[in-house]
KEKENU-271132 format. One record per residue (C-alpha): residue number from 1; chain; y, x, z. Coordinates in Angstrom, 1 decimal, always signed. Each point is the difference from the previous one (the first is absolute). Layout:
<rs>
> NUM; A; Y; X; Z
...
</rs>
This chain:
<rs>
> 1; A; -23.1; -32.9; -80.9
> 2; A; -2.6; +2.4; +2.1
> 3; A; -2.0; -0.6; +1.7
> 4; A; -1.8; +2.0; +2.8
> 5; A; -3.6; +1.3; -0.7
> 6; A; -0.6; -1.3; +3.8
> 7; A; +1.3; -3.3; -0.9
> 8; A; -2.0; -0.3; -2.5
> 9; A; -3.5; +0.9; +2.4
> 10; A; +1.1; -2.2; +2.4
> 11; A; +0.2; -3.1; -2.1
> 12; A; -3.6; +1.0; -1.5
> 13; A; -1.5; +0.0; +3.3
> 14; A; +1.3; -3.0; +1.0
> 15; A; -1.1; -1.6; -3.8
> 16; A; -4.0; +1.5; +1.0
> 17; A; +0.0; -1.2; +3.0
> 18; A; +1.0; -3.4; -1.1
> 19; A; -2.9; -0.4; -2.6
> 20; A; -2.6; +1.2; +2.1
> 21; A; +1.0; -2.9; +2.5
> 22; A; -0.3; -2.3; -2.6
> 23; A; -3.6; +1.2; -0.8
> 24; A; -1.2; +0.1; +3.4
> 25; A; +2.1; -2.7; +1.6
> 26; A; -0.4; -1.3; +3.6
> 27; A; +0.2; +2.9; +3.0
> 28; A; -0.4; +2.7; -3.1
> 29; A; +3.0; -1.5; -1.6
> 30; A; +2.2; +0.3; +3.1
> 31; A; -1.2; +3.4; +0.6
> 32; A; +0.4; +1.7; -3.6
> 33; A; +3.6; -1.5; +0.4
> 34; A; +0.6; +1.4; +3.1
> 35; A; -1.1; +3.7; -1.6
> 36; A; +1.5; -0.7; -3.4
> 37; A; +3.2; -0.8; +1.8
> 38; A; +0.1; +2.8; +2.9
> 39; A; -0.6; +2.5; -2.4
> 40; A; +3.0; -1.3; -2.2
> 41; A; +2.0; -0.1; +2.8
> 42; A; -0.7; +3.6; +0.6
> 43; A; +0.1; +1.4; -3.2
> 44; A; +3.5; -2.0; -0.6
> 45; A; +1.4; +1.8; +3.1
> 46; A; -0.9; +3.5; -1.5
> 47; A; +2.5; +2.0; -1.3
> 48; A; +0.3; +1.7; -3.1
> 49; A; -2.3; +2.6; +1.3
> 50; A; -0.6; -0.2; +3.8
> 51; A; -0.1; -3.1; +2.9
> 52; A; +3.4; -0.2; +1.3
> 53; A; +1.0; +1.9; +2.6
> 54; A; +0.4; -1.9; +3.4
> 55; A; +4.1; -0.6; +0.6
> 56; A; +1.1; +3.0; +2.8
> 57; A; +0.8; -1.8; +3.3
> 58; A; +4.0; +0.0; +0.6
> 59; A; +1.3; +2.8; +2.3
> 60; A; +0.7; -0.7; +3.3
> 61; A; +3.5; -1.4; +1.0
> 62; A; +2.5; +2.9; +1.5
> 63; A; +2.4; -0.3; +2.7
> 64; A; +3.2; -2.2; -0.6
> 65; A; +2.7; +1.9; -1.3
> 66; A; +2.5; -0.5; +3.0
> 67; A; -2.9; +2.0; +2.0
> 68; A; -0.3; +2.4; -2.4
> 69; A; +3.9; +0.9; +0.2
> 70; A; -0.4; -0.4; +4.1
> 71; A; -2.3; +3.2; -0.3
> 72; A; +2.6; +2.1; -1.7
> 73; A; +2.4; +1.8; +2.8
> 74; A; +3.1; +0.1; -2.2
> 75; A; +2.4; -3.1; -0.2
> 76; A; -0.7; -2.1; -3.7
> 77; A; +1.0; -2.6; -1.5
> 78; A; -1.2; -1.9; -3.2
> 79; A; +2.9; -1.8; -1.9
> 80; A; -0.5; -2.9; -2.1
> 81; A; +3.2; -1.4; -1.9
> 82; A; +2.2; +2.0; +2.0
> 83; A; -1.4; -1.5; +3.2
> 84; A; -2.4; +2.0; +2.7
> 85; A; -3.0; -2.1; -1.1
> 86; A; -2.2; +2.3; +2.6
> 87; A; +1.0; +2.6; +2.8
> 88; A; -2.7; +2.3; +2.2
> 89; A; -0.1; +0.3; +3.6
> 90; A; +2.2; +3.2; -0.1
> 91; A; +2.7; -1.5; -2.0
> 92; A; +0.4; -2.9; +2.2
> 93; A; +0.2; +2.1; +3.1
> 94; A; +3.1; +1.8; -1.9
> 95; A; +1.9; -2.6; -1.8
> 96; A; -1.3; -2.9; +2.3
> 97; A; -2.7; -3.0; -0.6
> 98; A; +2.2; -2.1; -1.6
> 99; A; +0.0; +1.7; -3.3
> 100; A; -2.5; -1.4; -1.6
> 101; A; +1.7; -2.6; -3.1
> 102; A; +3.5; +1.4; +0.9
> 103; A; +1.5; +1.4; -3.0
> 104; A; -0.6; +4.0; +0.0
> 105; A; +3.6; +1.2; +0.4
> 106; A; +0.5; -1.9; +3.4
> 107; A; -3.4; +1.0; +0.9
> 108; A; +0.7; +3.6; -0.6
> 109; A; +4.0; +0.7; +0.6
> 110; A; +1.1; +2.6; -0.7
> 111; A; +2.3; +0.7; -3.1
> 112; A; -1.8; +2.8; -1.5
> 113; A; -2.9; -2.3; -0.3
> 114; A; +1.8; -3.3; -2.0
> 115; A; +0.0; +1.6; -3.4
> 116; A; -3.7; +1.8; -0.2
> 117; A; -1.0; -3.4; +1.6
> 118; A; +1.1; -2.1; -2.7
> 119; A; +0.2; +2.3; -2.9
> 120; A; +3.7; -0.3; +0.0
> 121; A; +0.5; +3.3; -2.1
> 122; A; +3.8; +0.8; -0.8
> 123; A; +0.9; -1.1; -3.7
> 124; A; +3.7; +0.6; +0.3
> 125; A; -0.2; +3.7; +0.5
> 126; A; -2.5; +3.1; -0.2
> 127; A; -1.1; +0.8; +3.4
> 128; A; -0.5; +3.6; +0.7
> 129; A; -2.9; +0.9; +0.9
> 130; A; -1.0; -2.8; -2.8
> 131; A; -1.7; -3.2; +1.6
> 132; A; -3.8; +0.6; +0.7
> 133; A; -2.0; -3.5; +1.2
> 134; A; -2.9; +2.2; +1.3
> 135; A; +2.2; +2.6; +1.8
> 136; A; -0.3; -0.5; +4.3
> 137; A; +3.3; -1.3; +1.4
> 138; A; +0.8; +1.9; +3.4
> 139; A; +0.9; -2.7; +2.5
> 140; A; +2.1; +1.2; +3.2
> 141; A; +0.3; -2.4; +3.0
> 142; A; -2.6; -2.5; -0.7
> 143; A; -1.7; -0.8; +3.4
> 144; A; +2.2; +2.1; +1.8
> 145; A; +3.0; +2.2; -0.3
> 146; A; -2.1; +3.1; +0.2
> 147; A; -3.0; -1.3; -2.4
> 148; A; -0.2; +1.6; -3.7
> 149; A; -2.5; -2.1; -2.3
> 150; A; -0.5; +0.7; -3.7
> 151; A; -0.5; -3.0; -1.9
> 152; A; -2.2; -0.5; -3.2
> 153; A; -0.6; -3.2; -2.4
> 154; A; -3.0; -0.2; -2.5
> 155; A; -0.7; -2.9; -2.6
> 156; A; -3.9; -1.7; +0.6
> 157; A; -0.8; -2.7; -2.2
> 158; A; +2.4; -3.0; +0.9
> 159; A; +1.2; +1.6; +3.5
> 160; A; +2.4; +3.6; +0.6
> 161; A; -1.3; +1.9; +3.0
> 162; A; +2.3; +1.7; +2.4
> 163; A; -1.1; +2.5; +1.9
> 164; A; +1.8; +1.3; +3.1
> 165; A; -0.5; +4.2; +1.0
> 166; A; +0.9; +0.5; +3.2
> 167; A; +2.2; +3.7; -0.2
> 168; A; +1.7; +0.3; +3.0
> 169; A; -2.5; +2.9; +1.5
> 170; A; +0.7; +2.0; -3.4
> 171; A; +4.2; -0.7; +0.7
> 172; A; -0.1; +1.5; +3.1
> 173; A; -2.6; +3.0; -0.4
> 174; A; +2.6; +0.5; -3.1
> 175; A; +3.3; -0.2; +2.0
> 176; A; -1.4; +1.8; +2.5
> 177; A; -1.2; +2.7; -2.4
> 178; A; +3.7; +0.3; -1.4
> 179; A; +1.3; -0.6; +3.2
> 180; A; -2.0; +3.8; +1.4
> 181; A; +1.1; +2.0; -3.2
> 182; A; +3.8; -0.9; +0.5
> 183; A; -0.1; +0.5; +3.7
> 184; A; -2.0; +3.1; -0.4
> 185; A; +2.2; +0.9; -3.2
> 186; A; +2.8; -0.3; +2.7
> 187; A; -1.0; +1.8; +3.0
> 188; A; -1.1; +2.9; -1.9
> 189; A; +3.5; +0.2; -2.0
> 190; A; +2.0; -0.5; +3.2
> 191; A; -0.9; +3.5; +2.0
> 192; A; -0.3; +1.6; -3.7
> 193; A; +3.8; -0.8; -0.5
> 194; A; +0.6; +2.0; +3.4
> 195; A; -1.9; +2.8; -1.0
> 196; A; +1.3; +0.6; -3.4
> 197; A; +3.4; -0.5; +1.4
> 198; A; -0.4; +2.7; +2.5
> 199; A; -1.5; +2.2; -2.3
> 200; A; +3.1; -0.2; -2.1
> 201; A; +2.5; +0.5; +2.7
> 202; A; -1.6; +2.8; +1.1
> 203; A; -0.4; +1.7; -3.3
> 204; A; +3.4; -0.4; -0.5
> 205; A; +1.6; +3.2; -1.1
> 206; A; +3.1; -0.6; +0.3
> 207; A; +2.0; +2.2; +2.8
> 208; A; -0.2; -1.3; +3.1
> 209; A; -2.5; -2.3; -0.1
> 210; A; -2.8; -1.6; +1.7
> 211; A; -2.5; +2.5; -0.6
> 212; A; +2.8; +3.1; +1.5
> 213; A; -0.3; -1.6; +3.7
> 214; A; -3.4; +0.8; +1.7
> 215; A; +0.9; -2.8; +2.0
> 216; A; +0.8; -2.8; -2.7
> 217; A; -3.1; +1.6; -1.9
> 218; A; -2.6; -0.6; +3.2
> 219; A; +1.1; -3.1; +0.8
> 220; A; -0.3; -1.3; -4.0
> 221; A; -3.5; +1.6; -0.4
> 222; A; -1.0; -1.8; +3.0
> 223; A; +0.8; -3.1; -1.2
> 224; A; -1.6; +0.8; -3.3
> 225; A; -3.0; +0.4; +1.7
> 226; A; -0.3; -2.6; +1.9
> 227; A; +0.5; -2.2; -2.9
> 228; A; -2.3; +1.8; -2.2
> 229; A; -2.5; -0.3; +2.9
> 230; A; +0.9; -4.0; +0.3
> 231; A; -1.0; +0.3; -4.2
> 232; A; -3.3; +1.2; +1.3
> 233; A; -1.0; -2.3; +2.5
> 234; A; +0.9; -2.5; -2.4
> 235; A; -2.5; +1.1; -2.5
> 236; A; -2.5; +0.3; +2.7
> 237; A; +0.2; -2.9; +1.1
> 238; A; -0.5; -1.8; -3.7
> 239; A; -2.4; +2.2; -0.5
> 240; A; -2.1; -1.2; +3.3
> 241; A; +0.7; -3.2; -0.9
> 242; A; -1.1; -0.1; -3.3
> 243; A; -3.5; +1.7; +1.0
> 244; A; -0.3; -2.9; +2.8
> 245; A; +0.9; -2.3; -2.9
> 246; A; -3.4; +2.0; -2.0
> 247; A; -2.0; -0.3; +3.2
> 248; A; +0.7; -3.8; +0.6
> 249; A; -4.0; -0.9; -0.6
> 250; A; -1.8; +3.1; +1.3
> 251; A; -1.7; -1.0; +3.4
> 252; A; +0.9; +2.4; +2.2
> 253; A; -3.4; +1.2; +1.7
> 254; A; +0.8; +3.4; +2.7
> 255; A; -0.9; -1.1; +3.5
> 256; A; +2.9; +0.9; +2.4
> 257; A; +1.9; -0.5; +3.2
> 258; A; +3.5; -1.4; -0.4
> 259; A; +1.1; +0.8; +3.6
> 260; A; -1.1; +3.9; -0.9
> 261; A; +2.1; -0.1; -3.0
> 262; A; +2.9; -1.6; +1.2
> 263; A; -0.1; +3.0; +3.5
> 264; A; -0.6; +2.7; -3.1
> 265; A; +3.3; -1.6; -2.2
> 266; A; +2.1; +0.2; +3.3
> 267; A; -0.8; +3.8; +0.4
> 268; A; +0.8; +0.4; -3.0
> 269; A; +3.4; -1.8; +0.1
> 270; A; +0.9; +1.8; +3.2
> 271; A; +2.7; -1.9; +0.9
> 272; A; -0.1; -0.6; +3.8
> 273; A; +1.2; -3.9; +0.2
> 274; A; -3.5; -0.7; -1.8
> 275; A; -2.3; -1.2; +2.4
> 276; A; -3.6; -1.3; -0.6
> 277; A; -2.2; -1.9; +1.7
> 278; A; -3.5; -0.5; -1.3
> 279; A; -2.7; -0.7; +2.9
> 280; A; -2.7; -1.5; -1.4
> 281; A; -2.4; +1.1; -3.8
> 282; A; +1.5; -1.7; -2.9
> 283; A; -2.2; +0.8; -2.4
> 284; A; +0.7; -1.2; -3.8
> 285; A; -1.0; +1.0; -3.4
> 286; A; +2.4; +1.2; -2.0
> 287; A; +2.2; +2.6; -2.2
> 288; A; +1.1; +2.8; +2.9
> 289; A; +2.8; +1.6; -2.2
> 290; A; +1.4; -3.7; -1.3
> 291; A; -0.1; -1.0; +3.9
> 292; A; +1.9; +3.4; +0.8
> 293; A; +2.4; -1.2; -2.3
> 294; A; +0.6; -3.2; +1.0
> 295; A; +0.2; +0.9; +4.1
> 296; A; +2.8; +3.0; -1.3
> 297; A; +1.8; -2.3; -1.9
> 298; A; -0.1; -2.5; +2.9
> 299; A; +1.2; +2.3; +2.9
> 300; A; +2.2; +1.4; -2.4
> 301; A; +2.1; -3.2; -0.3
> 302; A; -0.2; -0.5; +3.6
> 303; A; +1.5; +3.4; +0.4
> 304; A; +2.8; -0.3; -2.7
> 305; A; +0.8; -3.5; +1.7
> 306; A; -0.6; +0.3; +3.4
> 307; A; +3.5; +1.1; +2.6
> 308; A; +0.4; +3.0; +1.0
> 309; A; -2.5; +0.9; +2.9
> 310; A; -2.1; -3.2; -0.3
> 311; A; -3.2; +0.3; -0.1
> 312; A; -2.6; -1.0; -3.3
> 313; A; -3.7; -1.4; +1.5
> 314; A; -2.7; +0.3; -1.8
> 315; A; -3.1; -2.2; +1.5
> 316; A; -3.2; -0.7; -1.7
> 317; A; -2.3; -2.3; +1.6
> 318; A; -3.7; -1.6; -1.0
> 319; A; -1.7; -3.5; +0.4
> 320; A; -3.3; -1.2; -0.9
> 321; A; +0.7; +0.4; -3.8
> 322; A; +3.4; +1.2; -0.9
> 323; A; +2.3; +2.9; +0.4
> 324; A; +3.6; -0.2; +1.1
> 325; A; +2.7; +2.3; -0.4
> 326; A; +3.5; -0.5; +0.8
> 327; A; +3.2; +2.5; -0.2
> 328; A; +2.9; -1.5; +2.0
> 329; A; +3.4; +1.7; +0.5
> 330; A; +3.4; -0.8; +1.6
> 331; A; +2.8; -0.2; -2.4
> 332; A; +2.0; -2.5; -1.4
> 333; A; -2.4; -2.4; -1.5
> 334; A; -0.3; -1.9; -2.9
> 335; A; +1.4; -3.7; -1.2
> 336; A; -2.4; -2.3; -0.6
> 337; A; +1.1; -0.4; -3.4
> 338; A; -1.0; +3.6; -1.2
> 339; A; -3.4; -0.2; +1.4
> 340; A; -1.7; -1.8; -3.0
> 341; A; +1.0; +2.7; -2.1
> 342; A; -0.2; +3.3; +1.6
> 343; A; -3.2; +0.7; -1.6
> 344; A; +1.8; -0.7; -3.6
> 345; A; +0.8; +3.4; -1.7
> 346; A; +3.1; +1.5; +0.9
> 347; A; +1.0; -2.8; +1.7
> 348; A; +2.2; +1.5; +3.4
> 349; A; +1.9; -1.8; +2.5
> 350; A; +2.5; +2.1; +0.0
> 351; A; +0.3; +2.7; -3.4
> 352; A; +2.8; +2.8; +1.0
> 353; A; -1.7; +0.4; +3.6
> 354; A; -3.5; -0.1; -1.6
> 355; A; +1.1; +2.7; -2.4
> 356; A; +1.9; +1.9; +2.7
> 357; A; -3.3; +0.0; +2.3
> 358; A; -2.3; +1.1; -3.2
> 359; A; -1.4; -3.4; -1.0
> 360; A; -1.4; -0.4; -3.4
> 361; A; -0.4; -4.1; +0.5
> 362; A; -3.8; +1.0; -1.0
> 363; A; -2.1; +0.6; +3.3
> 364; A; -0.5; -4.0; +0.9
> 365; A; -1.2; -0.5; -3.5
> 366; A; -2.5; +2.8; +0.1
> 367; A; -1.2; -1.0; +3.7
> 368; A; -0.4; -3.9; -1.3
> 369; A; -2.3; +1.2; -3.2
> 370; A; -2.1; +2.3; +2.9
> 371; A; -0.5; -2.7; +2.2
> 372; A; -1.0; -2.5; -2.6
> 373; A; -1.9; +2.5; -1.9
> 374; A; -2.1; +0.1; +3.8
> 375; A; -0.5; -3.6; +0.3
> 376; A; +2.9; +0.1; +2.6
> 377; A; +2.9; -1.9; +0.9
> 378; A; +3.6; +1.4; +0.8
> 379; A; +2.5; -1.8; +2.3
> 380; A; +3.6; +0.7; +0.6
> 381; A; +2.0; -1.2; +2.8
> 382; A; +3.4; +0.8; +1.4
> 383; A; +3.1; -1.6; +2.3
> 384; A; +3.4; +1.5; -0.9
> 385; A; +1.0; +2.4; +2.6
> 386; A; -3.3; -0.1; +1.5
> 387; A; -2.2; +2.2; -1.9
> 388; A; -3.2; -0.7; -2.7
> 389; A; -3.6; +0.0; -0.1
> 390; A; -2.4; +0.4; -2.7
> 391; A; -3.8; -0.8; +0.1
> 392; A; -2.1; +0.8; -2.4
> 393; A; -3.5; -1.8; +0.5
> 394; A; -3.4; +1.5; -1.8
> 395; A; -3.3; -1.3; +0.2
> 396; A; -2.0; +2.6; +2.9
> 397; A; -2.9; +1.7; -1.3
> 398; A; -3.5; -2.2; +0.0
> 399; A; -2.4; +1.0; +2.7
> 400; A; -2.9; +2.6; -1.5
> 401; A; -3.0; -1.7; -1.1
> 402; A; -3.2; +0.6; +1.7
> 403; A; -3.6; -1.3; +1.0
> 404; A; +2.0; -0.9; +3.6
> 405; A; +2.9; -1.6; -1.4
> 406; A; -0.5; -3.2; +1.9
> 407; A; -1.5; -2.8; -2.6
> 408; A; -1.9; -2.5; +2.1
> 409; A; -2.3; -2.2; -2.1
> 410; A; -0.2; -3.6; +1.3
> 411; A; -3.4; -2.0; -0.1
</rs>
C-alpha cells in the first residue's frame, strides 16, 4: 500500500508534538499539542506538491430557457416524446397559446409537416428526391392563405427543435420577379409579331402584292412604325425603371422648386388643356430629372385618359412642412377595385385601349419608386365618369440654417 510522503509528515508532527507535551505538561502541554496538531493538519491538507487550490465559485445562474426562446423572433418549438414540451413567444402568436403539451402534428397542421415531425420516412417505396430528415419542408397556408413558412427540425439531446422561417417576402419578390420577365417577355413579343409580319407582306415578291401599291405600302410601314416605336418606349421605360430600382437608397440632395418644374414640363408638353396653378414657393430637395419624369408621366395619363376637350390641372401647393402636388383630369374614372393595384407593373384597367393610347403599364410603377425614393407619398383617387386625381406628397425643403434661425434658449 502507499503511502503519501505528506502523510507520513503529518503524523510525525503530530507524534513530536505529543512528547514534548508530555515533557512539559500543564499550559506547555496544551500548547505544544495545539502546534504539533495545527501543523499536522496543514501538512495533511497539502497536496502532492502544492496547497490545494481554493474550489472556483459556481457561475452565475442564466435566464430560464422559456425566456431565452421568448428573445428569438422566429416561431420554435422544442418537442419532447412527440409532444411540444416548450414554445417561444413567436410560435404561440402563430399557431396559438395553447400549444404547449399538445402533440406536434395538431400543433403544427399542415400535411407537409406530419412526416418530418415524426420521422415517419416512407419504407414501402423510394421516394424521389430520397427522404432527407435535415432538409427544410416548405409550408404554404400556415397562418394565412397567403403566408409561405419553411420549416426545419434538429435533434438536441432528449428534445427535436423545430424552427419556423418565415418566407413569404422572398415568394412574392420571386413571383413578382417572374411575374415582370413574362409580362415584359410578352409585351415586347406582341408589337415584334406586327412588325415582322409587315415586313414580310411587304417584301413579298410575288405580282401584285403588298409592296406594288404605294398606298397598301404607306399605310403598312406606318403601322410598322408605330409598333416598333411602341417596342421603344417599352424598353425605355424598363430601362428607367430599373435605374429608379438602382437609385432606391441614394438621398436625393438638389434644392429645387416643384411649382417651377411642373410650369417648365407643361411647356414642354404643349398641349393647351394643361393648365397649372402654382402660387406660392414649394421648395423641396430632390432629383430634378426623376421629378421631370414623374410629372410627364403623370399629365401624360391624364391626357391619354381624359375626354376630348377636358381639361388636365396641374396645382402644387405648400404648408408649413410638405409639398403637394396633384394632377386631376376628367375622363371616365377608375373602379375602386383597380386602385390598389395601379402602381403594380403592367397592371392596366383596361389593356387594348391602354395599348391603343401608347401605354406601356410602366409609368405608375416608375412614379411610385420616385416618390418613395423622395420620402414621399402618392395618392390616387377617381369616381367613374367623373374624372381622377393624383397627389403626390414630398417633404418641402428645411429652412437654411443660420445665426438668426430663431432658437430661443429658455432660463
Amino acid at each position: 500500500m502507499n503511502i503519501s510522503p505528506r502523510l507520513l509528515l503529518a503524523v510525525a508532527a503530530l507524534a513530536i508534538g505529543s512528547a514534548v507535551a508530555w515533557q512539559l505538561g500543564g499550559a506547555g502541554a496544551a500548547l505544544a499539542a495545539l502546534v504539533g496538531g495545527g501543523a499536522g493538519l496543514a501538512l495533511a491538507a497539502l497536496g502532492d506538491g502544492e496547497a490545494a487550490a481554493p474550489r472556483p465559485a459556481p457561475p452565475p445562474a442564466g435566464p430560464p430557457l422559456d425566456h431565452v426562446l421568448d428573445a428569438v423572433d422566429r416561431p420554435v418549438l422544442l418537442v419532447e416524446g412527440g409532444r411540444v414540451a416548450m414554445a417561444n413567444r413567436a410560435a404561440r402568436a402563430l399557431l396559438g397559446e395553447h400549444v404547449a403539451g399538445e402533440d406536434v402534428r395538431l400543433a403544427v397542421r399542415h400535411p407537409a409537416a406530419a412526416r418530418r415531425l415524426t420521422d415517419a420516412a416512407p419504407d414501402d417505396h423510394p421516394c424521389d428526391p430520397p427522404y432527407d430528415p435535415g432538409a427544410p419542408v416548405d409550408l404554404i397556408g400556415l397562418g394565412g392563405l397567403d403566408r409561405r413558412w419553411e420549416m426545419r427540425v434538429a435533434p438536441a439531446g432528449r428534445w427535436r427543435v423545430v424552427e419556423l422561417a418565415d418566407r413569404t417576402r422572398e415568394d412574392a419578390a420571386e413571383r413578382a420577379r417572374v411575374d415582370f420577365v413574362a409580362n415584359a417577355s410578352h409585351e415586347l413579343r406582341t408589337p415584334l409579331a406586327a412588325v415582322l409580319g409587315f415586313v414580310e407582306t411587304l417584301a413579298d415578291p410575288s405580282p401584285g402584292g403588298a409592296g406594288d401599291d404605294p398606298d397598301i405600302r404607306r399605310h403598312f410601314l406606318g403601322i410598322v412604325e408605330n409598333e416598333a416605336r411602341r417596342m421603344q418606349r417599352l424598353v425605355e421605360d424598363l430601362i428607367s425603371l430599373s435605374r429608379v430600382e438602382a437609385e432606391r437608397y441614394r438621398l436625393p440632395a438638389q434644392p429645387l422648386d416643384l411649382g417651377e418644374l411642373a410650369a417648365a414640363v407643361a411647356t414642354e408638353i404643349a398641349d393647351p388643356r394643361v393648365s397649372v396653378a402654382a402660387p406660392t414657393p414649394s421648395a423641396i430637395v430632390g432629383d430634378r430629372p426623376r421629378l421631370s419624369q414623374v410629372l410627364h408621366n403623370l399629365v401624360g395619363n391624364a391626357l391619354k385618359y381624359a375626354r376630348p376637350g377636358t381639361p388636365v390641372t396641374v396645382a402644387v401647393t405648400a404648408d408649413a412642412d410638405i409639398v403637394r402636388l396633384t394632377v386631376a383630369d376628367q375622363g371616365d374614372g377608375i373602379a375602386p377595385e383597380h386602385l390598389p393595384r395601379l402602381t403594380e407593373r403592367f397592371y392596366r384597367v383596361d389593356a387594348g385601349r391602354s395599348r391603343a393610347v401608347g401605354g406601356t403599364g410602366l409609368g405608375l410603377a416608375i412614379v411610385k419608386q420616385v416618390v418613395e425614393r423622395h420620402g414621399g407619398r402618392l395618392d390616387i383617387a377617381s369616381q367613374v365618369g367623373v374624372g381622377t386625381t393624383v397627389t403626390v406628397t414630398l417633404p418641402a425643403a428645411p429652412p437654411p440654417a443660420g445665426p438668426s434661425s430663431g432658437a430661443v434658449t429658455k432660463t
